[in-house]
N, C-alpha and C positions, 0 to 999 in steps of 0.2 A: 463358843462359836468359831475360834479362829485355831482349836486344837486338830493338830495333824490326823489323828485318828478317829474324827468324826469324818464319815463321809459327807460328800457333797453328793447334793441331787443335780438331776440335768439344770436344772434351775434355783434360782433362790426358794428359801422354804416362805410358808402363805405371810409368815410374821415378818422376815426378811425385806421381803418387797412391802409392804405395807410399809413399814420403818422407810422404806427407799426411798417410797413415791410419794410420803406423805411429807419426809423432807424437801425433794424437790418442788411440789407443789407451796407449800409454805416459802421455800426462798424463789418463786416466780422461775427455776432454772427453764432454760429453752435448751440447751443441748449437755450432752452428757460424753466427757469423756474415762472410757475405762481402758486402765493400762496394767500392764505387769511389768515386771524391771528384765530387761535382759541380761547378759552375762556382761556386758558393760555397765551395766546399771542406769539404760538410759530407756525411757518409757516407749513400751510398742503395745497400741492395742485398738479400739475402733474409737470411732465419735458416732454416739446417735442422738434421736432425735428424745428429750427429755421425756415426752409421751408415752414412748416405742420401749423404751429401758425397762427389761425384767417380762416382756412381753411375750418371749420369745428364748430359744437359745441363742448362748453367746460364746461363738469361739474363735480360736486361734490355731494355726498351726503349729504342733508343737515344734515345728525346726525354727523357730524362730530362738531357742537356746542355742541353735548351733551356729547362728548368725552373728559375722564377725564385725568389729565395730566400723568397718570399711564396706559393708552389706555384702561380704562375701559369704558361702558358707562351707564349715567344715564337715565333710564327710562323717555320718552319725550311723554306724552299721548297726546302732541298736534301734532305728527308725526311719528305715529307706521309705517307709511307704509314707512318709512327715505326716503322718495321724493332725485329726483337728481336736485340740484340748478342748474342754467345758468348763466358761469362765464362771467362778462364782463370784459374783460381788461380796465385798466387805463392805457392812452398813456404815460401821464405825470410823470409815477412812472418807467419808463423802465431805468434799470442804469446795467450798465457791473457787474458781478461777480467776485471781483480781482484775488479771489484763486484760480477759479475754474482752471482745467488742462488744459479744451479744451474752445475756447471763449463762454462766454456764459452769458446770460443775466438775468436778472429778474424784476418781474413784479406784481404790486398788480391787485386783481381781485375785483371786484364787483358781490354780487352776489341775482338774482333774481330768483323769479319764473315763469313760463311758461307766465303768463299771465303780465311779465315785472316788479308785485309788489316788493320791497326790500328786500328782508330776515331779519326780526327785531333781530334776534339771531344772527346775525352778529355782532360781535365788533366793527366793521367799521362803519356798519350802526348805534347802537348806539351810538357812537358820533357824527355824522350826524346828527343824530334827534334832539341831545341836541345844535347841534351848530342851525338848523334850527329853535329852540325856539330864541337863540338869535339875528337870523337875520330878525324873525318877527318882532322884537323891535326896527331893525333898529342897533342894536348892531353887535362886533365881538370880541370876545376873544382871546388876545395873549400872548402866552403860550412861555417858556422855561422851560425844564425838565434838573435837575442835574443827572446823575444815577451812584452808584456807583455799586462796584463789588471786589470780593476779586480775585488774582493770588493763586493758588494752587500746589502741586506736584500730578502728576498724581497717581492715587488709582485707587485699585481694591475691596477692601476691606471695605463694608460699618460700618463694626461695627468699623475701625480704625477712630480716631483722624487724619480732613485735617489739612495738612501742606502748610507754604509758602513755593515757591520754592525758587532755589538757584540763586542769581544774579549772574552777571558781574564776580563777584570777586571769586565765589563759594561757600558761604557762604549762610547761610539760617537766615533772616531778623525775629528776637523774639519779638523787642521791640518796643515799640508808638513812632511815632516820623511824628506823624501828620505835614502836609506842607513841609517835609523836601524834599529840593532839590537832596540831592547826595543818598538818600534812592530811590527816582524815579528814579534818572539815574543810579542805577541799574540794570531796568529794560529799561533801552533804547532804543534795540533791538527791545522791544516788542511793545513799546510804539511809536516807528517813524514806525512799522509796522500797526498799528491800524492807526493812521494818513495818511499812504499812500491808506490802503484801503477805507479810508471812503471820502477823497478826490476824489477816481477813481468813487464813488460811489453818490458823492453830498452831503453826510451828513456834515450838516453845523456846525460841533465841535470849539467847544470855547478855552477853559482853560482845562489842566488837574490836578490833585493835590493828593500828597500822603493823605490819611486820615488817619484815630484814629489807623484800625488794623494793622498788619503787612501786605504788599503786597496786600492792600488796597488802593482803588483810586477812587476819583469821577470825569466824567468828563462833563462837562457844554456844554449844546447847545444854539446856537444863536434861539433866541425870533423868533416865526413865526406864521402859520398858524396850529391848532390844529393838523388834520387830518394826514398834511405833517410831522408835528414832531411825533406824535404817528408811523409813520411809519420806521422814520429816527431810532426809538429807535427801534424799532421792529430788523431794519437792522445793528443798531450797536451792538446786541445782539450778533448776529449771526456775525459779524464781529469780536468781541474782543473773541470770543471762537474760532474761526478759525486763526488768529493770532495767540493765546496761545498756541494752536497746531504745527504751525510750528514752536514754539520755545521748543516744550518741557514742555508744560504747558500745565493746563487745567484754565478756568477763571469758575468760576461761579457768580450768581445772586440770590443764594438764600438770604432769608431776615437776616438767622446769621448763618452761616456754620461754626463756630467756639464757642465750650465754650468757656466763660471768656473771648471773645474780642467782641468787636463794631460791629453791626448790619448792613447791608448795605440797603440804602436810597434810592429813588426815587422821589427827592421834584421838587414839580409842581410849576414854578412862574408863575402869571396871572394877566393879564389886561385885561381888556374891551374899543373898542374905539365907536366911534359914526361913522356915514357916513363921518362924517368929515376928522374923523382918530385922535380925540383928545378924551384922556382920560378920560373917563367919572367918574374915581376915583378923580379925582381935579377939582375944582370951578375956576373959572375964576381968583381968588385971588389965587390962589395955595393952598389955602385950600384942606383938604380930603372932600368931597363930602357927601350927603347921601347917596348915593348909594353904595359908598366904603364902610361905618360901614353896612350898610344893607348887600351887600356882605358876607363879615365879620360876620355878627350876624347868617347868614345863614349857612356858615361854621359848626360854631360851633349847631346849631341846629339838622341841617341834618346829619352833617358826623358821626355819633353813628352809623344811621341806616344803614349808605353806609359803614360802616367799612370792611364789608364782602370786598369789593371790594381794598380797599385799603392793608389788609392784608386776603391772601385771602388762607390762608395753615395753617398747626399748627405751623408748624415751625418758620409765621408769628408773632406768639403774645411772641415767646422769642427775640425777638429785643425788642421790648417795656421790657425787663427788664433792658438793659446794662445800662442805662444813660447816656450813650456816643452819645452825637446830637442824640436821639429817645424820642419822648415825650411820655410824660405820660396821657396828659391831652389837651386839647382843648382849652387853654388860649393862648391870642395874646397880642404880644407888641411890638414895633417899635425895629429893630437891636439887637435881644436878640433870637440866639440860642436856649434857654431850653425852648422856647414854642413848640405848635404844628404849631401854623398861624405864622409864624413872616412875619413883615414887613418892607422889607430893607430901610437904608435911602438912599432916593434919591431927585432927581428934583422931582417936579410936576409932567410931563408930563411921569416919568417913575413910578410914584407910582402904587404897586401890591402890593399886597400878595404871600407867600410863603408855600404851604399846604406842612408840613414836615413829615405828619401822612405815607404817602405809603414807602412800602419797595422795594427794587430792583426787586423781585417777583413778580410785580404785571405784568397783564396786560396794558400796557400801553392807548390803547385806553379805557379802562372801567375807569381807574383812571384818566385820563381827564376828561373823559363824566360825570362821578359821582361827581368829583370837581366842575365845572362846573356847573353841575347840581344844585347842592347843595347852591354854589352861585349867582344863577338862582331865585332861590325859596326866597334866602333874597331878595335879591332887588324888586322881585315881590310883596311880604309878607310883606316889610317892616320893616324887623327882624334887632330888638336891640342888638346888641352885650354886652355881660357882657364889663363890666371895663378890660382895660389891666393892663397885669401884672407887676409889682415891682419884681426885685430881680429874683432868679431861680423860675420857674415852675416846677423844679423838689420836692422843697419843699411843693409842693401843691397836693389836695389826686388823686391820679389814679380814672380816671373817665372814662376810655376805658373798652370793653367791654375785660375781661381778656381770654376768650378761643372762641375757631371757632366756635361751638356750638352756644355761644349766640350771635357773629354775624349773622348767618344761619336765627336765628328766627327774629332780629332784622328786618334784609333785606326783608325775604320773606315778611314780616306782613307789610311792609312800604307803604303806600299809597300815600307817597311823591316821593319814588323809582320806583315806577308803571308808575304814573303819568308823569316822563321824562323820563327815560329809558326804560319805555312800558312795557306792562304787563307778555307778554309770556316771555323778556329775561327773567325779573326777577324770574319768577317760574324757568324757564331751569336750569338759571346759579346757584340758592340755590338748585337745584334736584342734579345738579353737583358735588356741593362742601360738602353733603350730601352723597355719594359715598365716595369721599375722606376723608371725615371727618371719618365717617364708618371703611375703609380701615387703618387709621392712628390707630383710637382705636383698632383695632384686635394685632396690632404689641406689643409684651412685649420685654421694652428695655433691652440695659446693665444693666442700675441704679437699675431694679427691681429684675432683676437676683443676681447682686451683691447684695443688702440691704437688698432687702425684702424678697429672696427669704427665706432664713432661720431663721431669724428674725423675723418672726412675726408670 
């Protein structure tokens, strides 16, 4: 149902909709939202009436991929005339809306053109593409994503310094106190709220845990199918901001919303299994495999040039200063934090890697597809990993590219980023971030008001 190379009709096929409406009917739904992820990863698409769904076509204007996370848009010479996509619904993604007021559902879309082909600018679809590299090999990748987020007091005021809000007790949380239990139950309220909606919802949440900043938390998803978890993130985004809301809070995901505290994460753990369903990262001895350092060599090869994707704002490349769990550089080693790759210890059959490079910011499906990817390419390539590392990776030079700018040119110029995540995303999504990039330089901050302006 959800393979790239099946077309899509103008509409859901007669079994589709039947499956649709026979759920909706069964949970009493009254309205229907269908979305698709943009190049932010943030959901665009219509609200109808629960009746009316599948009744009709369903579209979108495809420039909505060129649309910058500021609703500007970037210049897309491979679509002046912004054609209207044909959405297809995914039965299998229909989950109730906990918050919403009135019952009411949601729903990821698929989306083609007239003549059924996929829309490659699609986020969805590029990870599709990249998983359909790996199931020509007879491969499947599986994925757990951590993603953290800070709690906030609500602002109106962007040139103001965010604050944590006030817990339980009323008091406002200043100090580090990473893993601390009675720092998280604090927020309680908030926290048995996210948990109730994303159960109503199916998101298969793990572990939650205080991190480094204040009113700071990461929380772990169970291991699965790419696509399913890129979307489960998509929905736990938008679930832990809408929680923060009914408490009185705002949550964000930007990559470091705070001077002088800890950056917030998006690490990708990953395996490969075979048809068998055994992992192709271990030898039959429980050794790591070639394919595992191939992997691994591939990482570190490719991800320069996928950086764009992994941090993908200006904002992104001040996490990469804290050194608080944000690497620096692209070295791996088994159970050691200050790298970029770590690789947890475990069994055999659970050995992965852990790509720590993305920030909570990113698009989720692009930073799978681009992990992946990139992982994709060692093993194919047969790429040698450097030596891992001894001691901190923080002691070791920065080797990331330091501002958006020279990821932009990185990315666009990559003929390895072409090559699996297709040619026209890659021009759209650097025309995009080329916009924003634009947009962020125009802005003269506090810091130069205050220092420079008379100074110099």
């Amino acid at each position: 149902m959800h393979a790239a190379s099946t077309p899509a009709k103008n509409r859901c096929n007669v079994s589709e909709e039947d499956r649709i409406q026979t759920w909706l009917k069964d949970n009493a739904i009254e309205d229907v939202e269908a979305f698709v992820p943009d190049m932010a990863g943030a959901a665009r698409g219509k609200v109808l009436p629960a009746d009316k769904f599948g009744s009709g076509e369903l579209k979108l204007p495809e420039g909505i991929f060129a649309q910058t996370v500021s609703g500007d848009y970037a210049t897309n010479k491979e679509n002046v005339e912004d054609r209207d996509m044909l959405l297809r619904p995914d039965p299998a993604t229909l989950r109730p809306v906990p918050w919403a007021s009135d019952p009411t559902a949601s729903v990821f879309v698929d989306c083609t053109r007239r003549d059924g082909t996929p829309v490659d600018t699609s986020p969805r679809q590029v990870l599709r593409n990249v998983l359909n590299l790996y199931a020509a090999k007879g491969w499947t990748p599986v994925v757990a994503p951590e993603v953290e987020f800070y709690l906030i007091n609500p602002h109106s005021d962007a040139n103001e310094e965010v604050e944590p809000p006030e817990g339980r007790l009323g008091w406002t949380e200043t100090s580090k106190q990473p893993y601390s239990i009675d720092s998280m139950n604090d927020y309680d309220p908030f926290i048995t709220e996210v948990y109730s909606y994303c159960e109503a919802q199916g998101i298969q949440i793990d572990t939650i845990s205080q991190e480094m900043g204040p009113a700071q938390f990461e929380l772990n998803f169970l291991h699965g199918n790419a696509i399913d978890l890129a979307d489960q993130v998509l929905l736990f985004k938008r679930t832990v901001r809408e929680a923060a809301i009914l408490h009185e809070m705002m949550a964000t995901f930007l990559a470091r919303p705070i001077s002088e505290e800890a950056g917030s994460a998006l690490h990708i753990h990953q395996s490969v299994v075979d048809d068998s369903g055994a992992n192709i990262f271990s030898n039959a001895d429980g050794s790591p495999s070639d394919l595992f350092m191939s992997y691994i060599g591939g990482l570190q090869k490719y991800m320069p040039e996928a950086l764009l994707v992994f941090a993908p704002y200006a904002n992104s490349y001040r996490r990469f200063l804290s050194y608080w769990s944000s690497p620096v550089n692209l070295g791996w080693a088994v159970d050691n934090r200050t790298v970029g790759l770590r690789v947890p210890d475990s069994e055999p059959e659970a050995r992965r890697v852990e790509n720590r490079l993305a920030g909570s910011d990113v698009n989720p499906y692009l930073a799978l597809a681009a992990s992946l990817a990139c992982g994709y390419l060692g093993m194919i390539e047969n790429v040698q990993p450097a030596a891992p590392i001894e001691g901190s990776a923080y002691d070791l030079p920065f080797s990331l590219h330091r501002f958006l700018y020279e990821a932009i040119d990185a990315f666009e110029d990559s003929t390895a980023m072409q090559s699996t995540l297709g040619i026209s995303f890659v021009k759209l999504y650097a025309a995009v971030k080329k916009v924003e990039c634009q947009e962020f330089q125009e802005i003269v901050t506090p810091w130069e008001r205050e220092v420079l302006m008379f100074n110099v």
